[in-house]
N, C-alpha and C positions, 0 to 999 in steps of 0.2 A: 313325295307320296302323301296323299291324303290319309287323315284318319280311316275314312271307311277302307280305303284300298288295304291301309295296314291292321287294320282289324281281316278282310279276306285272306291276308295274308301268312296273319299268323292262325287261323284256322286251316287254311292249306297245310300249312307242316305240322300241325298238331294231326291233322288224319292221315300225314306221310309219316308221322316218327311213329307208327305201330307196324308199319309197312317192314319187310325182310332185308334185312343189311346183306352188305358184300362182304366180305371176311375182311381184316383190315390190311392194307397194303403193307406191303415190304418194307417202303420207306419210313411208314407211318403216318403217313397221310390217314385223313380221318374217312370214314368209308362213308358213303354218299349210298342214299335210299334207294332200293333198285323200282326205276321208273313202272306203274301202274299201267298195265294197258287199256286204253279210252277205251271201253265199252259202245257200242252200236245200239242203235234204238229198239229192236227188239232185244236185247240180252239187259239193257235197264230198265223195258216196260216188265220181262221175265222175273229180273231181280225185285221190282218194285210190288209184283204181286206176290212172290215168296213170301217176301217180309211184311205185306199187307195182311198175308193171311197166317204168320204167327206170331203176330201181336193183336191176332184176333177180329180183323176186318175183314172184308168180304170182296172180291170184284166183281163186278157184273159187265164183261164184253163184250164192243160192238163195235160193227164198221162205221157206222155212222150214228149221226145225231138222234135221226129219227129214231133209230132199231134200238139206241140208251132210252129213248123216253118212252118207248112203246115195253122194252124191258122194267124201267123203274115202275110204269103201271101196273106192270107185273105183279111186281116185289109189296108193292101197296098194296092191293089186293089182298096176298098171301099173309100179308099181315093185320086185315078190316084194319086196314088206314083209314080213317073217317074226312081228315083236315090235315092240310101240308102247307106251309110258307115257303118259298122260290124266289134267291134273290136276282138279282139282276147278273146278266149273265157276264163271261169276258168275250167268247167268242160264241155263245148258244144265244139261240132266241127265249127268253123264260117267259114270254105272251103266248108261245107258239106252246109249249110245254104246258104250261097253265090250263090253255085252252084241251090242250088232248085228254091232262088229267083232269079236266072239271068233268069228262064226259065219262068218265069211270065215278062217276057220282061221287067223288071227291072234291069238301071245299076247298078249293087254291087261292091261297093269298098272293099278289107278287108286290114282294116290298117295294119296288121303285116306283108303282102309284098308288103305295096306300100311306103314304109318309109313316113317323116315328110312333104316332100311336100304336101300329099295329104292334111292334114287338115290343113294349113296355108294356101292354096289358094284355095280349092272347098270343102271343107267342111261345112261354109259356106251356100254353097249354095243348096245342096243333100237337097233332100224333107224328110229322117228321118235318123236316128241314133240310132244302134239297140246296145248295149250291156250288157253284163253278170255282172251282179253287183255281190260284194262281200257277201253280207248280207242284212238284211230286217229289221226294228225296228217293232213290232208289236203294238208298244203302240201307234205311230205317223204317218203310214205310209212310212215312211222317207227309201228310198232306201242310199245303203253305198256301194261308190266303192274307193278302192286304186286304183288309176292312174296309169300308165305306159305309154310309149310311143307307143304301141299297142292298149291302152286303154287310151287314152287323156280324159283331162275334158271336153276339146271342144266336145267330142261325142256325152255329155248328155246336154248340154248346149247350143249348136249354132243351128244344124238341127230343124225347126217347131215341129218335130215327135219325142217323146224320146218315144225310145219303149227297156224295161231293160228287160234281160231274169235274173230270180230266182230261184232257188231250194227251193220248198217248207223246206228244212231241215235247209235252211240256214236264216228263220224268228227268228230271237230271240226277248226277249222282250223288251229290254232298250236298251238305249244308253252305259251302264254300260258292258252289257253282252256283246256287237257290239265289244267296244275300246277293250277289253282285248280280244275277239278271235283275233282281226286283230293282235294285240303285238303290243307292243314299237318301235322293230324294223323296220317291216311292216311302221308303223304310221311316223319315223323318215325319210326313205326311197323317200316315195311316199306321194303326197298329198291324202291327202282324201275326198271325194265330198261325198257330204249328199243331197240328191233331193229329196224334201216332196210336191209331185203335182208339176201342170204346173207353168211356171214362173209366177209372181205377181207383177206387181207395183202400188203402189200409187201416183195418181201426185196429181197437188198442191188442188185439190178439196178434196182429199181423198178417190176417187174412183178408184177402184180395178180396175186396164186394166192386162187379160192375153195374156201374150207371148208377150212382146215390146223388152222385154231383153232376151230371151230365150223360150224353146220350148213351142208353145201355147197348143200341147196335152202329156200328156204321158200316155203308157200303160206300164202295167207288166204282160208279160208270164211267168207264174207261174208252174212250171213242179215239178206234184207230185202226187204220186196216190190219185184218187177224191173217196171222200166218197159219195154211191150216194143212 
């Protein structure tokens, strides 16, 4: 077994040993975790907005790609978004987006032709920060993206507005199931950012301030056929 498998592995039984025991046998056999039942894709896309929305994030659903960017221009709007950065997408067009929101009289940056200067000096400052994240934990909320220079941390991190686009298919339930789609290699490569709700700090009173260190809202357009 490799490292990484054994690192997945002992994260597996660390979110099994909370799970409900069997009483202990007769013999004294040591009792064994009563198996979890694998969840279906909508009862983790269900779980994933639950827990989205209380640790304070937002979801915005939709069948499709178009009906999330023609919603996020929504959201802009509703908010005089003035300027948005859009990184490069995994499975979305962010030309195609760019282009829809430049027509809401919104300036759209897209990182993957505007090289490194852009987010070293005006990113910053752009009123949101729109991209596609890799995957979804359904247990925590917690969005998961591998980094790229297309795809900076700063995207999800610096702009007021984190607004992440999802494939509903790409909710799984753990952190366990997340690390082993991403790989070893993926994970060695690229950093990996985990963003569970808007930023958080505590100062020395111990009250909760959001957004001092990073974005005060986040949403997730969530693209998936809706059960209705």
């Amino acid at each position: 077994m490799s490292s990484f498998d054994h690192l997945i592995s002992r994260i597996r039984q660390s979110l099994n040993s909370g799970a409900p025991r069997e009483p202990a046998a007769p013999n004294g056999a040591h009792p064994q975790p009563i198996a979890q039942p694998d969840l279906g894709g909508d009862e983790l896309r269900a779980q994933f907005v639950a827990a989205l929305t209380a640790v304070g994030g937002a979801a915005i659903e939709a069948a499709g790609e178009s009906e999330a960017i023609e919603k996020i221009a929504a959201l802009l709007r509703s908010r005089a978004a003035r300027s948005a950065a859009i990184g490069e997408g995994i499975t979305t067009d962010s030309a195609s987006a760019a282009a829809r929101l430049s027509h809401e009289g919104i300036n759209v940056s897209v990182l993957d032709t505007c090289g490194p200067a852009l987010f070293k000096e005006q990113l910053a400052r752009v009123d949101a920060g729109i991209v596609e994240v890799d995957y979804a934990i359904a247990a925590t909320g917690t969005l998961v993206m591998a980094a790229n220079s297309a795809r900076p941390r700063s995207l999800s991190l610096l702009p007021p507005i984190n607004i992440a686009i999802l494939r509903s298919d790409r909710i799984l339930p753990n952190l366990a199931a997340v690390l082993s789609s991403i790989g070893p290699q993926n994970i060695a490569a690229h950093p990996v950012v985990m963003v569970t709700g808007p930023s958080r700090t505590a100062d020395i009173e111990k009250r909760i301030v959001i957004g001092v260190h990073g974005p005060k809202e986040l949403y997730v357009a969530l693209i998936g056929d809706l059960r209705r």
